[in-house]
C-alpha positions as CSV (number, residue, x, y, z in Angstrom):
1,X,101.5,95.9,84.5
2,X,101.5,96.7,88.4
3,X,103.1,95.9,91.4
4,X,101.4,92.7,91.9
5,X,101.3,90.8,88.6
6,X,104.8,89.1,88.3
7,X,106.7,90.0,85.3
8,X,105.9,88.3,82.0
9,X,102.2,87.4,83.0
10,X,99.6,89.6,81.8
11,X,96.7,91.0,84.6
12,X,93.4,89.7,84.4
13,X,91.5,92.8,83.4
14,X,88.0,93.2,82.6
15,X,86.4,93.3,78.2
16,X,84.0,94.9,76.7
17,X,82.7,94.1,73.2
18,X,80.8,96.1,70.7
19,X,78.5,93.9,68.1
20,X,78.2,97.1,66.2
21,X,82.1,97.5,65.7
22,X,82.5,93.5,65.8
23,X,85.4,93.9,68.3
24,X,86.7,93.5,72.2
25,X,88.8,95.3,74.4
26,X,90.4,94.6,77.5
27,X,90.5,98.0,79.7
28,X,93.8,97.9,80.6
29,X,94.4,101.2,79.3
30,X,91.8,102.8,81.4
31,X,93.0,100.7,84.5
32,X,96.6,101.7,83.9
33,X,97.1,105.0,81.7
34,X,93.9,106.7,82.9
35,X,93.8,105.2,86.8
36,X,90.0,105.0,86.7
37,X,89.9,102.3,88.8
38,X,86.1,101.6,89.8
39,X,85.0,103.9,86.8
40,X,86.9,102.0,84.2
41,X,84.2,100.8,82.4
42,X,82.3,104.0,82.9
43,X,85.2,105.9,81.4
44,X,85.8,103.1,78.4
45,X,81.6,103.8,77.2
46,X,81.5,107.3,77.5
47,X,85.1,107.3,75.2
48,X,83.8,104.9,73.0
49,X,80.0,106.8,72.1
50,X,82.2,110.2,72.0
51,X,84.4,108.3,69.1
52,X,81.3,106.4,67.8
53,X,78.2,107.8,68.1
54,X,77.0,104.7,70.2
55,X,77.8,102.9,73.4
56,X,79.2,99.6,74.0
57,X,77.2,96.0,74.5
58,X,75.8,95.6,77.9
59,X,76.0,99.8,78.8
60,X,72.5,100.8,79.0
61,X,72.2,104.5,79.7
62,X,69.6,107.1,80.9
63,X,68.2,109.2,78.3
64,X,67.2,112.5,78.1
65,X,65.3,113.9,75.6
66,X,63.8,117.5,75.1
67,X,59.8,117.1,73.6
68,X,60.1,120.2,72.0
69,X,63.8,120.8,70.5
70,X,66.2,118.8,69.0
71,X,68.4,118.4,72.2
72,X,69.1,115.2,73.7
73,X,71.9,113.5,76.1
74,X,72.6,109.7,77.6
75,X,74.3,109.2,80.7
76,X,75.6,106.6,82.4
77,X,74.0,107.4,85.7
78,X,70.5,109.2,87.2
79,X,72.1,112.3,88.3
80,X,73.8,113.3,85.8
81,X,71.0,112.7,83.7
82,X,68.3,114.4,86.2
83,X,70.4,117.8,85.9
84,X,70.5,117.7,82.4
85,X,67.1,117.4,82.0
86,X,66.5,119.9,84.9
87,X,68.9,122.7,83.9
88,X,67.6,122.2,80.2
89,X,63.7,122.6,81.1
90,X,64.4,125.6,83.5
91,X,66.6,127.7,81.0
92,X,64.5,126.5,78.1
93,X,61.1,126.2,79.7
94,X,60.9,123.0,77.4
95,X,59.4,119.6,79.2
96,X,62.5,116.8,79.1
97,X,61.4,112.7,78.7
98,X,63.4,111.2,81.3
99,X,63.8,107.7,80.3
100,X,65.8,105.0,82.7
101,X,68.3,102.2,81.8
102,X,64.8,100.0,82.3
103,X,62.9,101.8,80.0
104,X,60.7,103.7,82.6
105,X,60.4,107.6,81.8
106,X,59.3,110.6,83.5
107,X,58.8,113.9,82.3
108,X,60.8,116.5,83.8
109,X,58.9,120.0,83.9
110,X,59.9,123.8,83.9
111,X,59.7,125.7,87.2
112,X,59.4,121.8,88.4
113,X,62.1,118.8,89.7
C-alpha cells in the first residue's frame, strides 16, 4: 500500500503473465519492496529470465549473439545490448549478430562500432 490508496482497497498495479509458467503477477512487489517505479516491469523480466531461463509474455529483448563462441546475452534495451556486443568483439576479436526486439540484426565488428 501507499499513501494514496485508502486503507482496505488494494492499488491498481500493473500484470504480467508467462504462457510458459501458466501464471500472472501483479508487480506490486517491484512497485513497493524494490521502488522501481518506471523500471518495474523492466526489473520484474530481467528477475524472472535470471530464475527461468526465459522472459515473460510481451518482453521482447535485443539479442546478442557471438558467431564464433558460445557467448550470448538479451537485454531489454539497445545500449546495453550494443556494449555487450562491442566490449565482446574488441576483447575477443569475435564478430557479434546484433539482433533487435523487431527482428532486424547487424553485425558488430572488432576494431569497429
Amino acid at each position: 500500500m501507499d499513501e494514496h490508496t485508502p486503507p482496505g482497497e488494494k492499488r491498481d498495479v500493473p500484470t504480467v503473465t508467462c504462457s510458459r509458467c501458466d501464471r500472472e503477477w501483479d508487480l506490486e512487489y517491484e512497485l513497493g519492496e524494490l521502488c522501481a517505479g518506471n523500471a518495474a516491469l523492466e526489473q520484474f523480466a530481467l528477475d524472472h529470465r535470471r530464475h527461468t531461463g526465459h522472459f515473460p509474455d510481451e518482453v521482447s529483448p535485443w539479442q546478442a549473439t557471438c558467431r564464433q563462441c558460445p557467448d550470448r546475452e538479451a537485454f531489454l534495451r539497445e545500449r546495453p545490448a550494443r556494449r555487450w556486443a562491442e566490449t565482446h568483439a574488441r576483447h575477443t576479436s569475435h564478430d557479434v549478430a546484433l539482433r533487435d526486439p523487431e527482428g532486424a540484426e547487424t553485425v558488430v565488428e572488432p576494431g569497429g562500432s
